[in-house]
C-alpha positions in Angstrom: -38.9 88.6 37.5 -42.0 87.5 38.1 -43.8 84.7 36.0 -47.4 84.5 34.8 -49.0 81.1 35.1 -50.0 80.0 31.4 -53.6 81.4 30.6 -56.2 78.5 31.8 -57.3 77.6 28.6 -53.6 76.3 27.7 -53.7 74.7 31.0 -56.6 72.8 30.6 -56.2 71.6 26.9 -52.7 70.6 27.7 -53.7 68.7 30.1 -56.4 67.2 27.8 -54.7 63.9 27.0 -53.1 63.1 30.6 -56.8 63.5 32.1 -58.5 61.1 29.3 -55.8 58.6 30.2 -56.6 58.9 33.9 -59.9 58.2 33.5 -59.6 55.5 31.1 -57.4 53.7 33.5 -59.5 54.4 36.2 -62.5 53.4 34.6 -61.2 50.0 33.1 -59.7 49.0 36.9 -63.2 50.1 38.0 -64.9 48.1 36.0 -62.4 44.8 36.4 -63.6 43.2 39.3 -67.3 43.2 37.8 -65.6 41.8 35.0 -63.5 39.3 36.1 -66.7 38.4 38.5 -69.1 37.6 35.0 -66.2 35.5 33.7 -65.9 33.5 36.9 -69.8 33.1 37.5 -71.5 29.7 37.8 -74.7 31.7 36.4 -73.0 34.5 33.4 -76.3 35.4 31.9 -77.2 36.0 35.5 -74.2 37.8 36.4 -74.9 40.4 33.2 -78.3 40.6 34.0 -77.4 41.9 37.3 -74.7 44.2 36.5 -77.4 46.1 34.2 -80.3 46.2 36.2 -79.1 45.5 40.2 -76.3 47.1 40.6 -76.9 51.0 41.0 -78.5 50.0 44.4 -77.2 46.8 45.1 -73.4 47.4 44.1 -71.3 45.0 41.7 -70.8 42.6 44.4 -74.5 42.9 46.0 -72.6 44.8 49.2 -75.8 46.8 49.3 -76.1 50.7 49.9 -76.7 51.7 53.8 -80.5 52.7 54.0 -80.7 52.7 50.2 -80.3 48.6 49.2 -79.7 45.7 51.5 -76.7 43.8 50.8 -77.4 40.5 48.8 -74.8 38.2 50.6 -76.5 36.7 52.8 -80.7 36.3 53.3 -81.4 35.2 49.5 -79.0 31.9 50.2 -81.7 31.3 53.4 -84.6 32.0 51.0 -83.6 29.8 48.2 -83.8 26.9 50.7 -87.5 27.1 51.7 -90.8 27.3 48.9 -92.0 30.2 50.4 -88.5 32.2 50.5 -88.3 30.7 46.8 -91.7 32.3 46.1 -90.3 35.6 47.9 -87.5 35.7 45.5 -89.5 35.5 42.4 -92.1 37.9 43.5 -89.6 40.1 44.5 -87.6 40.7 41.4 -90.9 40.7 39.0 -93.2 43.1 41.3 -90.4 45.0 43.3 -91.2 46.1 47.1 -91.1 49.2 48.8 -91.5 49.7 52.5 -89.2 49.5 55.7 -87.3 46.2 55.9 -84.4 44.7 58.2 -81.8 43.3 57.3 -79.6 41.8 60.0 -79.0 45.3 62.1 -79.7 47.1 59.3 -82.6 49.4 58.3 -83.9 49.7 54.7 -86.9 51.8 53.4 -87.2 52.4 49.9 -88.7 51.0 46.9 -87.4 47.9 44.8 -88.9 48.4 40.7 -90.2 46.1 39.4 -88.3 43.6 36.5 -91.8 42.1 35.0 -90.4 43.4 31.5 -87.0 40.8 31.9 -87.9 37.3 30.6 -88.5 34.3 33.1 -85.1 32.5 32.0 -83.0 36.3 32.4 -85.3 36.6 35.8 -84.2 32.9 37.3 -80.4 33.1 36.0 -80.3 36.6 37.7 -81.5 35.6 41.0 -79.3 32.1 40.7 -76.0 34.8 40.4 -77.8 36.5 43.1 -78.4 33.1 45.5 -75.4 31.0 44.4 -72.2 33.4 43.3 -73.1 36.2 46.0 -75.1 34.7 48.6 -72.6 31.6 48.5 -75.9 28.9 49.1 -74.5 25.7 49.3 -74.5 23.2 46.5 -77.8 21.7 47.7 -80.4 24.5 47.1 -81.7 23.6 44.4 -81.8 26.3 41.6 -84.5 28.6 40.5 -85.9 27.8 37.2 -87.6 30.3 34.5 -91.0 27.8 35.8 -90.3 28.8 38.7 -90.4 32.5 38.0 -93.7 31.9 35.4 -95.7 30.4 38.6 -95.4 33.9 40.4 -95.9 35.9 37.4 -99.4 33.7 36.7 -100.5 35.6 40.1 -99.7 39.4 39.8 -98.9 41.3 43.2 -98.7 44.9 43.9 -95.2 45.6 46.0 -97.3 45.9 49.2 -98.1 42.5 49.1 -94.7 41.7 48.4 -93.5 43.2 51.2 -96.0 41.6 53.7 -95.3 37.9 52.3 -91.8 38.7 52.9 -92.6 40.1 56.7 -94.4 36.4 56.8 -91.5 35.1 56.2 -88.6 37.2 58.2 -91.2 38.5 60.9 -87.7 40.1 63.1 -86.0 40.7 59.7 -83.7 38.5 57.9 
């Protein structure tokens, strides 16, 4: 005797509920260590700031995407401890950057946006979750403040200009 497999439709709808589950699972354990990485922040407001604006190139724990995003966990934690890396940081996130960059071995070339539309206290906290929770700078960096972040805004660059103040800065890449 030989035996039909069950028309796909039935297939398919019957599997209807085990697939929802699976995804929902996978989603919430997905989504846990971004979680559980908010909850544990020094810098929350920060930390959700991030996950909604950063991490699609970035990734949840600022890992980066090879020649798409540098990773985060290391050079902003160098930055934060000079003015002029400070400076970089803030002009950074509100003017964005585009244009070949090196990152330890690694290339980069793409463009940063701009995140002029965020407000100087969601700007400061973000790159504070950025500098202090993934970057691990030590307790003496001082933290950026939303002042900070309104000094840079007062003096409006285009992302070319970013980009060569950060070559200043990391002339052999950072």
């Amino acid at each position: 005797m030989i035996r039909r497999a069950a028309p796909r439709e039935a297939r398919t709808l019957r599997d209807v509920p085990v697939r929802l589950a699976v995804a929902a699972t996978s989603l919430v354990f997905a989504c846990a260590p971004a979680a559980r990485a908010a909850e544990t922040t020094t810098y929350p407001q920060g930390a959700a700031a991030y996950q909604s604006n950063c991490t699609v190139c970035h990734g949840p724990a600022g890992a980066g995407i090879p020649s798409l995003a540098p990773p985060l966990s290391s050079y902003p934690a160098r930055f934060a401890a000079s003015p002029e890396g400070r400076r970089q940081l803030a002009m950074t996130v509100l003017y964005g950057m585009f244009g070949d960059i090196t990152v330890g071995e690694s290339h980069f070339n793409a463009q940063m946006p701009d995140f002029a539309r965020l407000d100087d206290a969601t700007l400061a906290a973000t790159l504070n979750f950025v500098v202090f929770d993934l970057a691990h700078a030590s307790a003496d960096i001082k933290a950026l403040t939303p002042e900070d972040i309104a000094a840079e805004r007062a003096h409006p660059l285009d992302a070319a200009a970013v980009r060569a103040h950060r070559k200043s800065l990391a002339p052999g890449g950072s």
